[in-house]
C-alpha positions in Angstrom: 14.5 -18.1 20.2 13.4 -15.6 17.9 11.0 -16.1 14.6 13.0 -15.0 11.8 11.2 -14.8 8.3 13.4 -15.1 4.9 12.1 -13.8 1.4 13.8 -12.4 -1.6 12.3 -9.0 -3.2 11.7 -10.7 -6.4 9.2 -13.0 -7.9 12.1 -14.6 -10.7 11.7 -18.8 -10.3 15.4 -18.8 -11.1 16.4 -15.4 -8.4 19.7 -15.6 -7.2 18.7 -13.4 -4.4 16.5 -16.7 -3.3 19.4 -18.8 -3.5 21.3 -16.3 -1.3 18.3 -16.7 1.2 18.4 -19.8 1.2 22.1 -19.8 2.1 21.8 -17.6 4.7 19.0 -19.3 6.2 20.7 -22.8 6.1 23.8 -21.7 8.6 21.0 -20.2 11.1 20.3 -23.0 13.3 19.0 -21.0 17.0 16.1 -19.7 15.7 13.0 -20.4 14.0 13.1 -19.6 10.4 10.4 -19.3 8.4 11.5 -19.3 4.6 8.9 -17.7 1.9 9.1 -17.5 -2.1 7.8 -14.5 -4.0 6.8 -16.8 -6.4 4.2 -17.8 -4.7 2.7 -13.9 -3.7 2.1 -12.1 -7.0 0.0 -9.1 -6.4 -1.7 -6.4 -8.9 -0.2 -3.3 -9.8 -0.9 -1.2 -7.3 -3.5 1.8 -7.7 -6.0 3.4 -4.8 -8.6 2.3 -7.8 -8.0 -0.8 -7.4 -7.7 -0.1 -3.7 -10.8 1.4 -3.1 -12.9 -1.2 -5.7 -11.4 -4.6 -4.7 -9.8 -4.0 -1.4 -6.7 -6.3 -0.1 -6.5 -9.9 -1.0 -5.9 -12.4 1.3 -3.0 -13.5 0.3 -1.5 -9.6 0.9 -2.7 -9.7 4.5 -1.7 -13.3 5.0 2.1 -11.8 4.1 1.6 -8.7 6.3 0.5 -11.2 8.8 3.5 -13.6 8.5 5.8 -10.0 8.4 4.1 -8.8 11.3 4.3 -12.1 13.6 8.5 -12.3 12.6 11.2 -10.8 15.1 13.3 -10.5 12.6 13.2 -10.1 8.4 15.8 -11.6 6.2 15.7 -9.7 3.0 17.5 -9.8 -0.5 16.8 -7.5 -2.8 17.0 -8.1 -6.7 17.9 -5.1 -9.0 16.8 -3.7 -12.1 18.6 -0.7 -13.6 20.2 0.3 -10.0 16.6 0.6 -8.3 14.3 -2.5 -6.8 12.2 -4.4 -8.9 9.2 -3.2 -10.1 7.7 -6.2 -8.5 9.2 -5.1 -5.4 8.2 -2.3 -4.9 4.7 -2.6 -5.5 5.1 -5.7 -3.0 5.8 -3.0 -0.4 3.5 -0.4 -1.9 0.6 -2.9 -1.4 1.9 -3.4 2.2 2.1 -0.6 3.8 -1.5 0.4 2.6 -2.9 -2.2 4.3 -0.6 -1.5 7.3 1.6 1.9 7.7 3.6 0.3 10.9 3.9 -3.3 9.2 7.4 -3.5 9.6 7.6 -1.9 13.7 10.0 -3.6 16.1 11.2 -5.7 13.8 14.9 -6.2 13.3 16.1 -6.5 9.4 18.9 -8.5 7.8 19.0 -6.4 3.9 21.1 -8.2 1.3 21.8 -8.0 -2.4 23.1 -10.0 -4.8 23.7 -9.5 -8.9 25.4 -11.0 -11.6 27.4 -7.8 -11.9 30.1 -6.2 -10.2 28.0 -3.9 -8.2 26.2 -6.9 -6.7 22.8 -5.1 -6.4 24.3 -2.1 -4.0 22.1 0.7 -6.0 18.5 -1.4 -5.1 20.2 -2.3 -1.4 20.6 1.2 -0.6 17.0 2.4 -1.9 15.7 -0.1 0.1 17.3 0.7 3.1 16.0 3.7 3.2 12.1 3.1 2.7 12.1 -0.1 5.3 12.9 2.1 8.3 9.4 4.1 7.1 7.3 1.4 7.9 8.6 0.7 11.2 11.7 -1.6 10.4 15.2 -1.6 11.7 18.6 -2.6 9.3 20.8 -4.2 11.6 23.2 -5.2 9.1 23.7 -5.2 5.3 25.6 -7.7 3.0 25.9 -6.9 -0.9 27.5 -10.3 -3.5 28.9 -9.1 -6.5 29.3 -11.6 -9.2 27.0 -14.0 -8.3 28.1 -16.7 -10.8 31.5 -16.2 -9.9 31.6 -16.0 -6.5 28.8 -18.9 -5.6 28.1 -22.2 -5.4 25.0 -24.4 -4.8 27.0 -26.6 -2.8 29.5 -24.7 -1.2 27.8 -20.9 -0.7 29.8 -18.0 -0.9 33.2 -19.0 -2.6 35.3 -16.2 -2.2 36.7 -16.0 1.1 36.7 -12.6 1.7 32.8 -12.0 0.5 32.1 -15.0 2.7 33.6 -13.6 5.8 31.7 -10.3 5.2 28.6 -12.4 4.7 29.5 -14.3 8.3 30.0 -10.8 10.4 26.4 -9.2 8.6 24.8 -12.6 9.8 26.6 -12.4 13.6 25.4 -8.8 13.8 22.2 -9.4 12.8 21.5 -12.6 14.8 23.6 -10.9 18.2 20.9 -8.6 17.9 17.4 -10.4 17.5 
């Protein structure tokens, strides 16, 4: 059994990215999940000013800590104008000053989700290429496109062919933790 911990890149109380976590989490049921929200971790802009006067908080290292004790990451990233978040991004920024390797050995789940058609592929992509910097390994991807149109609270993915996609990304990902 593997420790598998599930967060969305952004700190929105309304993300769908969350609610695609939350999903995704809720149809694991062999290991031990861990489910975190970024509404709970908000973090300074980050500058080595800041760095160098106030040092890390505890919360930072007490999610570095939680990152570094998972197996396994599940990840969805929110989007702003095809990149990350801004929030994101200084979420990792922050982390891998306090740790360079934060992310090594550990096995990675990257999702995306939007309210558009592109269902946050431009932000996936960026971030699958800075997580394998830190140590981390993508296993699989999954991207939903038209969030409001293709889920539901009750029933998950709703369109049959995004939710078989969604299914394999998860198999992969879990065959391999």
């Amino acid at each position: 059994m593997s420790r598998i911990l599930a967060f969305a890149g952004s700190n929105s109380s309304t993300s769908i990215n969350y609610k695609l976590v939350q999903f995704t989490t809720s149809l694991i049921k062999e290991h031990e999940v861990d489910l975190i929200n970024m509404v709970d971790y908000n973090f300074p802009v980050f500058s080595e000013d800041l760095e160098r006067e106030k040092g890390y908080s505890d919360l930072l290292k007490g999610l570095k800590d939680k990152i570094v004790q998972a197996n396994a990451l599940i990840i969805s990233v929110n989007e702003h104008n095809s990149n990350p978040s801004a929030y994101f991004k200084n979420v990792l920024d922050w982390l891998s000053r306090v740790d360079r390797n934060y992310l090594a050995d550990t096995k990675i789940l990257l999702m995306s989700c939007s309210g558009g058609r592109r269902g946050g592929i431009g932000s996936l992509e960026v971030v699958k290429g800075i997580l394998p910097r830190f140590g981390g390994e993508i296993i699989a991807t999954f991207s939903l496109p038209s969030f409001n149109h293709t889920f539901d609270k009750a029933k998950g993915i709703t369109d049959p062919e995004l939710a078989e996609d969604h299914k394999k990304a998860l198999e992969i990902f879990l065959s391999q933790i």
